[in-house]
VEXLOPA-737665 format. One line per field, with one value per residue (C-alpha): x, y, z; residue in three letters. Coordinates in nm, 3 decimals, always signed. Example, Ala and Ser with C-alpha at 12.3 -4.5 7.8 and 13.67 -1.06 7.14 Angstrom:
// residues 2
east = [+1.230/+1.367]
north = [-0.450/-0.106]
up = [+0.780/+0.714]
vomar = [ala/ser]
END
This chain:
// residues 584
east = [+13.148/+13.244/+13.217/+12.852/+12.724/+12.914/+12.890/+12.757/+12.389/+12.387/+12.487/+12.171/+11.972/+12.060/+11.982/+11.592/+11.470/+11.618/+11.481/+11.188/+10.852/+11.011/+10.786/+10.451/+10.366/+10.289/+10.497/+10.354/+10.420/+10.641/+10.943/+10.935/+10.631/+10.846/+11.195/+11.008/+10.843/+11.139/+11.340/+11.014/+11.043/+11.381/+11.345/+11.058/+11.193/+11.531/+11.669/+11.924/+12.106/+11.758/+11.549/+11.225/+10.874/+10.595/+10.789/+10.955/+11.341/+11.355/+11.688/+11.707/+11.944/+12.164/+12.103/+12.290/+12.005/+11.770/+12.010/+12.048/+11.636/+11.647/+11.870/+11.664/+11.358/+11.520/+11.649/+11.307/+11.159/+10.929/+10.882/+10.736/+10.803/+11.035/+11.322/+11.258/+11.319/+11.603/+11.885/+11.857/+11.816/+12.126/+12.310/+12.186/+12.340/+12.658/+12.676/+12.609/+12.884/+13.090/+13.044/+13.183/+13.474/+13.622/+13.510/+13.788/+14.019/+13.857/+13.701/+13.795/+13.634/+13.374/+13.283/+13.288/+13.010/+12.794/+12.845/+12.676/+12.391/+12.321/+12.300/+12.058/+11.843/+11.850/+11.460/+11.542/+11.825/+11.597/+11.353/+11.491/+11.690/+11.391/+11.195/+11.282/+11.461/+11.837/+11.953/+12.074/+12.272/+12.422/+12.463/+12.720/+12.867/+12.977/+13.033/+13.284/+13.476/+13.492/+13.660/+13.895/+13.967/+14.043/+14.258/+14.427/+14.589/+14.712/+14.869/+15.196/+15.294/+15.163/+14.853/+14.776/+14.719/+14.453/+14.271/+14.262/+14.154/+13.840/+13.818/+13.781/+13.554/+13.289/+13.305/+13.207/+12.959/+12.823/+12.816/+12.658/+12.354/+12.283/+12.519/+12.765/+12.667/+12.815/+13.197/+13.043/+13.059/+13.394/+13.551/+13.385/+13.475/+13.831/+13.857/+13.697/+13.933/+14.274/+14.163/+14.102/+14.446/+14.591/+14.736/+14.687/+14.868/+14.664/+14.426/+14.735/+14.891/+14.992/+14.674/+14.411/+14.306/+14.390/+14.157/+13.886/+13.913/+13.887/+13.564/+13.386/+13.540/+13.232/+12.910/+13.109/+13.077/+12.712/+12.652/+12.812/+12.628/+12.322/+12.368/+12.450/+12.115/+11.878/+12.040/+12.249/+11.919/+11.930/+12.256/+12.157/+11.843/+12.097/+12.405/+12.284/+11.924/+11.939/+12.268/+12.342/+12.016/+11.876/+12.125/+12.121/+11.746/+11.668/+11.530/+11.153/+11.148/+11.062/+11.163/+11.253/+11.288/+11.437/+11.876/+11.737/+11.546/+11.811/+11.819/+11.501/+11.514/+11.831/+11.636/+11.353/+11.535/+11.837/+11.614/+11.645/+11.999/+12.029/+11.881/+12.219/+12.434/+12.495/+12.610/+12.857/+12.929/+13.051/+13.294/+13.416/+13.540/+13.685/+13.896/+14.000/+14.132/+14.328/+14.396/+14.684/+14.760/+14.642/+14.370/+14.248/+14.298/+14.038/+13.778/+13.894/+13.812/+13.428/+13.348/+13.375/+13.224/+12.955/+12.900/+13.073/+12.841/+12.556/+12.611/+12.623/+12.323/+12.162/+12.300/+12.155/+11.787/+11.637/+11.623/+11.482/+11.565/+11.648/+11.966/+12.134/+12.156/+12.497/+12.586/+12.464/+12.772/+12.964/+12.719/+12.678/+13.055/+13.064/+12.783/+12.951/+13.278/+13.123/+12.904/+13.176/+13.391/+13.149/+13.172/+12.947/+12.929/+12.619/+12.587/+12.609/+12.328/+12.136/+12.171/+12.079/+11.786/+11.708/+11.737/+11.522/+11.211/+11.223/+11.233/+10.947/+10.760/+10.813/+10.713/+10.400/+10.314/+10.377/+10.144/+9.866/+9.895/+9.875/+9.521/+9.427/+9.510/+9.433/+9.139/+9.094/+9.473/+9.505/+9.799/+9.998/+9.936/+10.012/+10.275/+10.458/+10.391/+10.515/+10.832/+10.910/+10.803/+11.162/+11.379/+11.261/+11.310/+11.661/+11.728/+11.625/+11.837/+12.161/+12.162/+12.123/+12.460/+12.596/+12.642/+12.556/+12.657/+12.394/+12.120/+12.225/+12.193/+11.877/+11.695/+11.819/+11.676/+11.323/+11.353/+11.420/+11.111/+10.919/+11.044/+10.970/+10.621/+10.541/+10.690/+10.496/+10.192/+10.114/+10.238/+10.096/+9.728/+9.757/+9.915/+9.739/+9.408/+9.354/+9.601/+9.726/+9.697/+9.609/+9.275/+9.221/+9.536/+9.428/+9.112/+9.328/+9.458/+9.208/+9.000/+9.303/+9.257/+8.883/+8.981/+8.923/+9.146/+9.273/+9.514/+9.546/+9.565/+9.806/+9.925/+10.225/+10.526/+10.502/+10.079/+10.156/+10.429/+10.259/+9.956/+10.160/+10.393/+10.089/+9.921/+10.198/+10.189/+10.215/+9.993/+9.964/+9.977/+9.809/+9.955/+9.718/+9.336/+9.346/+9.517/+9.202/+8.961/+9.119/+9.164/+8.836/+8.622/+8.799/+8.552/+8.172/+8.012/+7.834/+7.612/+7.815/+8.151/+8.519/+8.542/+8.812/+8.847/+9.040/+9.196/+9.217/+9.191/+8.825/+8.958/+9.148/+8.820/+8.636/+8.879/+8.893/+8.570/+8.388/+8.629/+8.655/+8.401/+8.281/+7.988/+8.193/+8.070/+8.217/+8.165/+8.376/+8.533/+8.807/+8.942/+9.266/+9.464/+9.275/+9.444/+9.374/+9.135/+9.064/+8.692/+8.559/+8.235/+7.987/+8.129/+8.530/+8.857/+8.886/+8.978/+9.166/+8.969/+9.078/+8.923/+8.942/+9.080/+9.128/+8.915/+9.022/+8.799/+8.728/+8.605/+8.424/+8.217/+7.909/+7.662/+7.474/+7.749/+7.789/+8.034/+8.260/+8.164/+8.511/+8.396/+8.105/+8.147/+8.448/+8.454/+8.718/+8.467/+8.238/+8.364/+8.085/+8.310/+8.386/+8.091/+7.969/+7.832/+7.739/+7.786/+7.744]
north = [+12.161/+11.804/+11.847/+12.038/+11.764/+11.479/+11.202/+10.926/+11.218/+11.242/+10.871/+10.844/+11.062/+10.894/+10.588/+10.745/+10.925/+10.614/+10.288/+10.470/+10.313/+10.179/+9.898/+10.111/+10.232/+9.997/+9.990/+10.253/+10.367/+10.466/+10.209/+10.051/+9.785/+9.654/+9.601/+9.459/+9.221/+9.146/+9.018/+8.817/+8.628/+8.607/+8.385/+8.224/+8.040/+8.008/+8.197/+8.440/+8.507/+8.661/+8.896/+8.871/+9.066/+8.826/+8.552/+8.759/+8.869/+9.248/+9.330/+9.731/+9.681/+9.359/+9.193/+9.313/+9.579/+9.212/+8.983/+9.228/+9.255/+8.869/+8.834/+9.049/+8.834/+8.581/+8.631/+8.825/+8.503/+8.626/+8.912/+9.284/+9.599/+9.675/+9.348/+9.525/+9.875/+9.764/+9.745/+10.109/+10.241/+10.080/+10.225/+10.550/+10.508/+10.406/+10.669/+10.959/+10.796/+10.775/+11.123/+11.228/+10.999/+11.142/+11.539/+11.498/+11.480/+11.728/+11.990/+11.952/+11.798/+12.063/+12.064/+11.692/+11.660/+11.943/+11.769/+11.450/+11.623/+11.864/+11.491/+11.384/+11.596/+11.697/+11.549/+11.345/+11.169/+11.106/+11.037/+10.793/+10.589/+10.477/+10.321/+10.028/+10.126/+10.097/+10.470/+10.462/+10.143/+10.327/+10.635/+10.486/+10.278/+10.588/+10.768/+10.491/+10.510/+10.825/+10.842/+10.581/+10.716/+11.062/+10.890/+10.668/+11.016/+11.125/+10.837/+10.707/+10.482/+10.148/+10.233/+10.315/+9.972/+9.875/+10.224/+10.116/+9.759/+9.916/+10.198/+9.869/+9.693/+9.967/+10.077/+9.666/+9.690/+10.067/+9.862/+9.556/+9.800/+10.036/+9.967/+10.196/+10.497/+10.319/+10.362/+10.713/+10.951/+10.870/+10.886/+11.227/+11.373/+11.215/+11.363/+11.745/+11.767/+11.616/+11.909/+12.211/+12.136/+12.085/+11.749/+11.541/+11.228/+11.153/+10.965/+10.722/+10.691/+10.312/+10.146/+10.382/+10.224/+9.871/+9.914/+10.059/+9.799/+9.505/+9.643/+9.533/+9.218/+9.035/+9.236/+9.136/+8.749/+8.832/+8.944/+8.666/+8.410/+8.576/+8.565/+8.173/+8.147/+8.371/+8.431/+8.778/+8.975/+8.976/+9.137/+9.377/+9.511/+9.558/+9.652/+9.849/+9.936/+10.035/+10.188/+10.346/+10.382/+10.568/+10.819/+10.926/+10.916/+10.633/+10.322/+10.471/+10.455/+10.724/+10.995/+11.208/+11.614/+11.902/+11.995/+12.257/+11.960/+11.952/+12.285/+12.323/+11.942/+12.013/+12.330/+12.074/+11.750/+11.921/+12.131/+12.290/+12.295/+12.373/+12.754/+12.865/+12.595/+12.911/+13.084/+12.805/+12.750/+13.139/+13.101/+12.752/+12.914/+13.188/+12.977/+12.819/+13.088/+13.205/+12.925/+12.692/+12.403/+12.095/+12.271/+12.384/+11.992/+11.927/+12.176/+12.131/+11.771/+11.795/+12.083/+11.840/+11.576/+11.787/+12.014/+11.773/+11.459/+11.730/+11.871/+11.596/+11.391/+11.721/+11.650/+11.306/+11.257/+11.040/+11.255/+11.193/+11.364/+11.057/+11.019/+11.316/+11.141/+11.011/+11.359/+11.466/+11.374/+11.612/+11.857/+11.820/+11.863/+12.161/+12.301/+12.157/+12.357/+12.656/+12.668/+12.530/+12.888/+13.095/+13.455/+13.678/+13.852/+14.023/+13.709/+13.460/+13.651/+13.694/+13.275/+13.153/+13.403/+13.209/+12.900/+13.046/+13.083/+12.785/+12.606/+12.783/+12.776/+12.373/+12.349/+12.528/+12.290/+12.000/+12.114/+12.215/+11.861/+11.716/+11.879/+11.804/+11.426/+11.372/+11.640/+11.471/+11.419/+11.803/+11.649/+11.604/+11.875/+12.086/+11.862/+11.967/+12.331/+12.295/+12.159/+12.427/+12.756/+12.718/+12.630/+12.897/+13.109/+12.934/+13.019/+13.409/+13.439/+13.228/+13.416/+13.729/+13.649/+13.514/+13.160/+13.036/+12.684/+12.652/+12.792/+12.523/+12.265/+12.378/+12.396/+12.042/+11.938/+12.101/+11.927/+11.587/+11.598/+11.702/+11.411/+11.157/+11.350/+11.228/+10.876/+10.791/+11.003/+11.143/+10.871/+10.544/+10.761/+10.850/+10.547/+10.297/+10.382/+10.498/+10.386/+10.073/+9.777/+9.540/+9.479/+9.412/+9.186/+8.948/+8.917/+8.826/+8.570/+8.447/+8.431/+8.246/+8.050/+7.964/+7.865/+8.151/+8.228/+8.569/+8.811/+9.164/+9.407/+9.645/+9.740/+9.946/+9.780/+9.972/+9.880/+9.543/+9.468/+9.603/+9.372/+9.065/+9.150/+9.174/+8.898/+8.676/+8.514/+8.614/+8.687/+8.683/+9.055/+9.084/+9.309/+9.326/+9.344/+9.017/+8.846/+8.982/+8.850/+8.487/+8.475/+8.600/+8.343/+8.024/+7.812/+7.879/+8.168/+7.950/+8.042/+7.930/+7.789/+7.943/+8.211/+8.408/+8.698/+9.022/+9.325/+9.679/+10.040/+10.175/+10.401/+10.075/+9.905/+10.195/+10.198/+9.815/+9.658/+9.762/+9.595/+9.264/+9.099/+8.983/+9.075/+9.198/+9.311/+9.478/+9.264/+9.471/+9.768/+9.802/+10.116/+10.211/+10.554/+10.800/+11.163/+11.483/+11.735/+12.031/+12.026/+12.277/+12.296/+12.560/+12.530/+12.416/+12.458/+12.302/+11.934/+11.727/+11.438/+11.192/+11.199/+10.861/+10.906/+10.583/+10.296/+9.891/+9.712/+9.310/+9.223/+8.877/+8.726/+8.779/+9.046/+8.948/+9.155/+8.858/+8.868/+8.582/+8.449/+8.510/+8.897/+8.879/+8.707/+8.897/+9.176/+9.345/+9.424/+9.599/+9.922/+10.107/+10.212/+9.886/+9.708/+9.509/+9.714/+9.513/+9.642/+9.474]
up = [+13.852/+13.934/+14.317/+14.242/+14.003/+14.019/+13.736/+13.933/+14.013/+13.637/+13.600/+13.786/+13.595/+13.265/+13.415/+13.516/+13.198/+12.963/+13.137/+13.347/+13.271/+12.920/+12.859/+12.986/+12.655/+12.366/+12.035/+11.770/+11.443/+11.238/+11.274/+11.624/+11.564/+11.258/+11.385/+11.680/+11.487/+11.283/+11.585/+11.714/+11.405/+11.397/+11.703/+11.647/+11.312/+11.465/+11.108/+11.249/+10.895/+10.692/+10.887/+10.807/+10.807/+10.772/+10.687/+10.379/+10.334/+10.466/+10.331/+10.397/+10.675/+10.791/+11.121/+11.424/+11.588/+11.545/+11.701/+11.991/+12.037/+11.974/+12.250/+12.488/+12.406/+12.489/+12.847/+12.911/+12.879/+12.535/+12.294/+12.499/+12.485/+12.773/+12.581/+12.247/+12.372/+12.626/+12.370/+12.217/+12.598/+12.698/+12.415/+12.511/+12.836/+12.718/+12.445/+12.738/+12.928/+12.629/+12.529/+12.863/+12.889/+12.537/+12.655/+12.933/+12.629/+12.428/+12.629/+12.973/+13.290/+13.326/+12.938/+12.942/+13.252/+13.029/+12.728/+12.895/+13.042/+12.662/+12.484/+12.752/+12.748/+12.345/+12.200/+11.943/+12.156/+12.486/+12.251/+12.027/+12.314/+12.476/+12.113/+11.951/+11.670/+11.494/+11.502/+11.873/+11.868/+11.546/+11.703/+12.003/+11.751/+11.539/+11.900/+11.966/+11.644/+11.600/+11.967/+11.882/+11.528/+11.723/+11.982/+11.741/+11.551/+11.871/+11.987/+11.947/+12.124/+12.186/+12.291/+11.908/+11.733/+12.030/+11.937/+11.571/+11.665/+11.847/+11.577/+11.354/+11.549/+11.591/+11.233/+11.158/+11.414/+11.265/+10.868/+11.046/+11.207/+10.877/+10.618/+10.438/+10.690/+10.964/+10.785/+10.613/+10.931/+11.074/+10.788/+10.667/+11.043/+11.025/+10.626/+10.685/+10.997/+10.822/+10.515/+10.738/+10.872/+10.538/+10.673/+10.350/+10.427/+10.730/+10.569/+10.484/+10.775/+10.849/+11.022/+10.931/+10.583/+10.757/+10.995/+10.772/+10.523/+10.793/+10.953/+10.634/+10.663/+10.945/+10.683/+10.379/+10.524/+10.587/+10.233/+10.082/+10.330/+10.203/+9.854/+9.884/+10.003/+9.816/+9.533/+9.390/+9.355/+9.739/+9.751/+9.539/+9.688/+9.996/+9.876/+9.550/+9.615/+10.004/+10.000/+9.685/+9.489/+9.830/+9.833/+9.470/+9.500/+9.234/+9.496/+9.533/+9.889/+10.034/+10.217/+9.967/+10.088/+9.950/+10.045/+10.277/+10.485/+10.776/+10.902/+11.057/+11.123/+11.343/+11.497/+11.676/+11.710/+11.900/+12.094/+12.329/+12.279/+11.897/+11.987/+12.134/+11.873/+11.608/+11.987/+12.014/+11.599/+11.596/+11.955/+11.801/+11.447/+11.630/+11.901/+11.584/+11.447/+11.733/+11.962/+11.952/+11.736/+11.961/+12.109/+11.751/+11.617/+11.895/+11.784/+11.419/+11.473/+11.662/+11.409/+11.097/+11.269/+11.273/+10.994/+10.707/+10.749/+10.806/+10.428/+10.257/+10.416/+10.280/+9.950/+9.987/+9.827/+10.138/+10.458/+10.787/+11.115/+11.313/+11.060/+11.180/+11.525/+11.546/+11.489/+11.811/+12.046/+11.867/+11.916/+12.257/+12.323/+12.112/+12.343/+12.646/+12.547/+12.498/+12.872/+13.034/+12.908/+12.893/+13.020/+13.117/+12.806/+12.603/+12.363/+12.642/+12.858/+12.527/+12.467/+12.823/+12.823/+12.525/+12.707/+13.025/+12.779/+12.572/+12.910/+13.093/+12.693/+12.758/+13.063/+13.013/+12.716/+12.930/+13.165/+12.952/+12.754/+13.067/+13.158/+12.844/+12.816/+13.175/+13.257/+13.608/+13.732/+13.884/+14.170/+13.860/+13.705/+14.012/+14.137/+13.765/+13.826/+14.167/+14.011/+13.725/+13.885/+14.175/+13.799/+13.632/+13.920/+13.977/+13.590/+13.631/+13.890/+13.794/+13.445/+13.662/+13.807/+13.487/+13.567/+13.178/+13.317/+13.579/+13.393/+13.157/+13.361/+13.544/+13.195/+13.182/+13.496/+13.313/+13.007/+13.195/+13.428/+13.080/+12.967/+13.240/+13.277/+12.910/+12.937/+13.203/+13.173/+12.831/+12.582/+12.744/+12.768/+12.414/+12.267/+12.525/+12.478/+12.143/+11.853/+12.020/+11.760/+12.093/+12.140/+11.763/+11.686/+12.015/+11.796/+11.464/+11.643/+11.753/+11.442/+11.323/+11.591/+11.517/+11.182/+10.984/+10.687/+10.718/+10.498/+10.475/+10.211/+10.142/+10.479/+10.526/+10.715/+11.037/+11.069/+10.929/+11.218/+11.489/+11.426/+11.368/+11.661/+11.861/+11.746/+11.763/+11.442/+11.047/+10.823/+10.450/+10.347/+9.991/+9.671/+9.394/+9.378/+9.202/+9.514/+9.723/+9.520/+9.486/+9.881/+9.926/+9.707/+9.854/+9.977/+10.010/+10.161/+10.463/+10.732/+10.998/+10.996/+10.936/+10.602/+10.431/+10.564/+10.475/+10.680/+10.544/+10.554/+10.470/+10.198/+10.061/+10.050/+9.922/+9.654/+9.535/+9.624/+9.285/+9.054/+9.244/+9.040/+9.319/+9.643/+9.974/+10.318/+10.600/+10.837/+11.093/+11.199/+11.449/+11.575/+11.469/+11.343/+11.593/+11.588/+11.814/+11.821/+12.043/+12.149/+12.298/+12.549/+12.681/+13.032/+13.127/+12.952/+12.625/+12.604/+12.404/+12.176/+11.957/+11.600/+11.374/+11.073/+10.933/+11.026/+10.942/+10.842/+10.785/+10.462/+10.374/+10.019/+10.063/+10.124/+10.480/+10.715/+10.930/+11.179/+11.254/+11.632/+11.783/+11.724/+11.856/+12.179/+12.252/+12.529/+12.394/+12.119/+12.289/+12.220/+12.014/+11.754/+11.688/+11.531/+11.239/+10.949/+10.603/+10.311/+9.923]
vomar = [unk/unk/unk/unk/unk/unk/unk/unk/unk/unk/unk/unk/unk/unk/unk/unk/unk/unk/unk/unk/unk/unk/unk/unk/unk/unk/unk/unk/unk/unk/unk/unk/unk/unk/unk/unk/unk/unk/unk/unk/unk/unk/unk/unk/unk/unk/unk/unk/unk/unk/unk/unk/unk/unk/unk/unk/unk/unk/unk/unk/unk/unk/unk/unk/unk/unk/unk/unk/unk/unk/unk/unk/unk/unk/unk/unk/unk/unk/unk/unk/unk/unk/unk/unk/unk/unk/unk/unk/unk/unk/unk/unk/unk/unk/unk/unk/unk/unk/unk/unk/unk/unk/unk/unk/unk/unk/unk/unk/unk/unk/unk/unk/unk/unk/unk/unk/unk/unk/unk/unk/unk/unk/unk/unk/unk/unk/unk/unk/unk/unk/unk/unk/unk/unk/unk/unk/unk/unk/unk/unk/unk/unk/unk/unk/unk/unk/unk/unk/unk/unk/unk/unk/unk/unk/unk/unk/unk/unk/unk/unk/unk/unk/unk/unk/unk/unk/unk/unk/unk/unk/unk/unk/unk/unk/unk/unk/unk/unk/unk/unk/unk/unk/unk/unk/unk/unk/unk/unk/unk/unk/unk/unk/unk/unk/unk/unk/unk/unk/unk/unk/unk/unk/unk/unk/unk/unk/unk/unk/unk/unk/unk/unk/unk/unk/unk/unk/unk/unk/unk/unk/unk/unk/unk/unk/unk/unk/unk/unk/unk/unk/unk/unk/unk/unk/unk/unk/unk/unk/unk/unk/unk/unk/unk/unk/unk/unk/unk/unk/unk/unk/unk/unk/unk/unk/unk/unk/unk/unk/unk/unk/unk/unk/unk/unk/unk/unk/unk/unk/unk/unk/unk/unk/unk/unk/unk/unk/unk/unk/unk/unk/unk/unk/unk/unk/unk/unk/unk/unk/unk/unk/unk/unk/unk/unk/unk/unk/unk/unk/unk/unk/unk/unk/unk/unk/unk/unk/unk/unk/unk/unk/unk/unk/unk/unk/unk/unk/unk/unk/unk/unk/unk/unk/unk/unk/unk/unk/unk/unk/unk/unk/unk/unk/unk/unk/unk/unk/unk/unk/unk/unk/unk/unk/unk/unk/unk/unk/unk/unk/unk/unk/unk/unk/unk/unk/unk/unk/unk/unk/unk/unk/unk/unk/unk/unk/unk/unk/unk/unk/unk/unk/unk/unk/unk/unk/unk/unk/unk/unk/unk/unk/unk/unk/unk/unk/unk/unk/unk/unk/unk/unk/unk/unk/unk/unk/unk/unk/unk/unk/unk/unk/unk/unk/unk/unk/unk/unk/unk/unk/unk/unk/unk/unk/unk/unk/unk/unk/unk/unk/unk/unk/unk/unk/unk/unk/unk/unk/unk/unk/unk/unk/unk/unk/unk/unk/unk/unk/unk/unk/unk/unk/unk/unk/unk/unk/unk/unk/unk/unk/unk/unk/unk/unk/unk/unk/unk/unk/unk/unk/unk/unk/unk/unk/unk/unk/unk/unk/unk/unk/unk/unk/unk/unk/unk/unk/unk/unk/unk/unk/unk/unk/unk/unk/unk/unk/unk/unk/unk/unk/unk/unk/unk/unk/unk/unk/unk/unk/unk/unk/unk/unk/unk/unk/unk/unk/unk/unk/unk/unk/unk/unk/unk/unk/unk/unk/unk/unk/unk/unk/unk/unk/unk/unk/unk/unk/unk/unk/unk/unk/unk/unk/unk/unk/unk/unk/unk/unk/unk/unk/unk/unk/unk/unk/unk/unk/unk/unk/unk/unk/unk/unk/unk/unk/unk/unk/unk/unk/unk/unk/unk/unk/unk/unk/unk/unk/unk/unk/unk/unk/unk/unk/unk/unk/unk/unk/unk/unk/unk/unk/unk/unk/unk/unk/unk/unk]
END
């Protein structure tokens, strides 16, 4: 396995589907626009111990993912897209390598390089290492401690204390990215495998609670540094509110889905690798069961760090998919172990056939998106084909011969040119041309600019950062309907000449404008929040449109629909469905 794929060709493959064409695609919703944002201001005010979203405290997670993204900006010369999404993408490197430096200990050379290549290539991984966004720095922060946490209990000699002084260090550095999580997994992993072996003093063992309790020694100087400057009501929205409250279910924000939430969650996120995971879940209990003692503490040990952390962020009451990420190592070398042992049995032929068609099923979806998106671009289209009819083939014949490992790893190779296919063709298309917040941001600013006093209303934080971040400036972002109606009435409604202006969503406006008290226009509409839609024609396959579904609009006093002049003038406005429409 080593001398057929060495780690330096999947070194190199990392490398390709995590930094390649990074930056083409601008920052979009849900979370990326606002921790890019975040970080922009961060540096712009020169305020590294608040982060901030429009000049306000955001206290649901302390400030290490923004110092990193600060950082970037700052030797890319200026906020973008490729500085902000550098730091997860290197972490996502690093946590690939790291995954296969602690599977030589665990599962074997062989298992180790399979391991490497399953986390690669699983979607919410690939996916999530090339956004800007916290999980993947936390994800190879919880990789490393969990690694030195495993080869601190092993040790004995003097190698120990320097495995509990990194064990320490990445634990700090887990709290410091997402609070109380960051500590939460390691320990659950290091607990569920210290109970299955009935070994109940582990958790006492000289060094262990040491270490522990110093990693919250560098977020508990934070806090305090924090609360010296805005007060204890800060402290508790973070250490109360976001960390405790959000668990229980009793902080109102969000998220909230029933216990069974992470089992179909795991199905799609860790695909395509999670439809042969039962497959390895069933081999790994029953090498448990029969295997010897430090071979079993291994499995024992990747099997908690799995499953334990996984049942109780069900119990949890906030649940998205992107938390069970720094779960996924563990996955991945549980999935390594089990191809790199694999016989040629019925279950293994019935799991890699199971792997052959959710490959070719991918493929095939790649390739009709890709018509779809890009009707006219038939050399990719064919040049993909060209690609994933000699895999599949390869597949069909390598499970023929019961090589589990190599079908494996040729899926792998299908799922990674998927995934390069989309980063560089699909998603900058999509995101590009129709929900980028762009075109109309360059126009907030330069309203601003003109003189015009703007404010939005009510715009959610991942909207409201990608317009600022794009704009390069804040903005006040209005509450109440009363707030509207005072910014709105400042100064006289003239003919010509800077007004206060308002940005929101159409519904918004359709919603508050008749209890203002007081005469509002439209005075513009900018396209924003468009969604797809088959359309289909008398002649030719069907093609993909994009509907809007949500429209912003700028509101001003007044009822003659006058547009300010920076609108008018502008090119980028020329769009037809961006226009000026009054309204009274």
């Amino acid at each position: 396995m080593g001398r057929w794929v060495p780690p330096a060709a999947i070194a190199i493959a990392a490398l390709v589907l995590l930094f390649g064409a990074l930056g083409r695609a601008d920052l979009f919703n849900p979370d990326e626009p606002r921790e890019a944002e975040i970080a922009r201001e961060m540096g712009a005010s020169g305020d590294h111990l608040v982060p901030r979203l429009n000049g306000d405290p955001f206290l649901e997670k302390p400030p290490l993912f923004y110092w990193l993204v600060c950082g970037a900006y700052a030797v890319a010369g200026g906020p973008g897209e490729l500085p902000a999404r550098f730091p997860p993408a290197l972490c996502g490197f690093l946590a690939v390598a790291l995954t296969w430096l602690l599977g030589r200990d665990l599962v074997g050379e062989k298992g180790a390089l399979l391991a490497a290549v399953v986390l690669l290539t699983s979607f919410q991984f690939l996916w999530t290492s090339r956004r800007c966004m916290i999980d993947m720095p936390l994800t190879l922060a919880v990789l490393l401690a969990c690694m030195a946490l495993e080869r601190s209990t092993r040790s004995t000699g003097p190698a120990r204390p320097w495995w509990l002084v990194v064990f320490s260090l990445s634990v700090a550095a887990a709290v410091f990215l997402k609070g109380i999580v960051g500590a939460g997994i390691p320990a659950l992993a290091l607990a569920g495998s210290l109970a299955a072996r009935r070994d109940w003093r582990g958790i006492v063992r000289p060094g262990i609670l040491a270490a522990g309790l110093g990693a919250l020694m560098p977020v508990g100087a934070w806090v305090l540094a924090l609360g010296l400057r805005l007060g204890s009501g800060a402290v508790l929205d973070l250490v109360w509110v976001n960390n405790v409250l959000r668990f229980v279910g009793g902080a109102a924000k969000g998220h909230v889905q029933p216990w069974y939430y992470y089992v179909p969650t795991l199905l799609t996120d860790f695909a395509p690798w999670s439809l042969v995971l039962p497959f390895v879940l069933v081999s790994a209990a029953i090498a448990i069961l029969r295997t010897p003692d430090q071979e079993r503490g291994r499995l024992l040990f990747l099997v908690s760090w799995l499953v334990v952390p996984f049942l109780v962020l069900s119990i949890a009451s906030t649940k998205r998919g992107i938390y069970l990420l720094p779960l996924y190592p563990a996955a991945a070398l549980l999935v390594g172990w089990w191809l790199a042992r694999a016989v040629p049995s019925r279950g293994a032929r019935i799991a890699g056939g199971v792997l052959v068609a959710v490959t070719i099923v991918i493929a095939a979806l790649f390739v009709s998106i890709l018509v779809l998106v890009r009707p006219g671009d038939w050399y990719a289209a064919a040049l993909a084909c060209g690609i994933f009819l000699p895999l599949a083939v390869g597949e069909i014949a390598v499970l023929r011969a019961g090589r589990i490992d190599r079908v494996a790893l040729l899926a792998a190779g299908g799922v990674g040119v998927v995934s390069l296919g989309l980063a560089c063709l699909v998603v900058p298309e999509v995101v590009n041309r129709h929900t980028s917040p762009r075109p109309a941001a360059s126009q907030v600013r330069r309203m601003a600019e003109a003189g015009d006093r703007l404010a939005f209303y009510r715009f959610k934080e991942g909207s409201l950062g990608a317009y600022l971040f794009y704009a390069g400036m804040t903005v006040p972002n209005l509450g109440t309907p009363e707030d509207l109606r005072l910014h709105l009435a400042v100064g006289p409604v003239a003919r010509r000449g800077p007004r206060s202006l308002a940005l929101m969503t159409e519904e918004t406006y359709d919603d508050v404008a008749p209890g203002l008290g007081l005469s509002t226009s439209i005075v513009w509409r900018f396209r924003s929040g468009l969604t797809p839609e088959w359309s289909a024609s008398g002649s030719g396959p069907p093609r993909l449109a994009m509907r809007q579904t949500e429209s912003i609009v700028l509101v001003a006093a007044g009822g003659d629909g006058r547009a300010p002049a920076s609108l008018r003038t502008d090119e980028e406005a020329s769009d037809p469905s961006e226009h000026p429409d009054g309204r009274s």
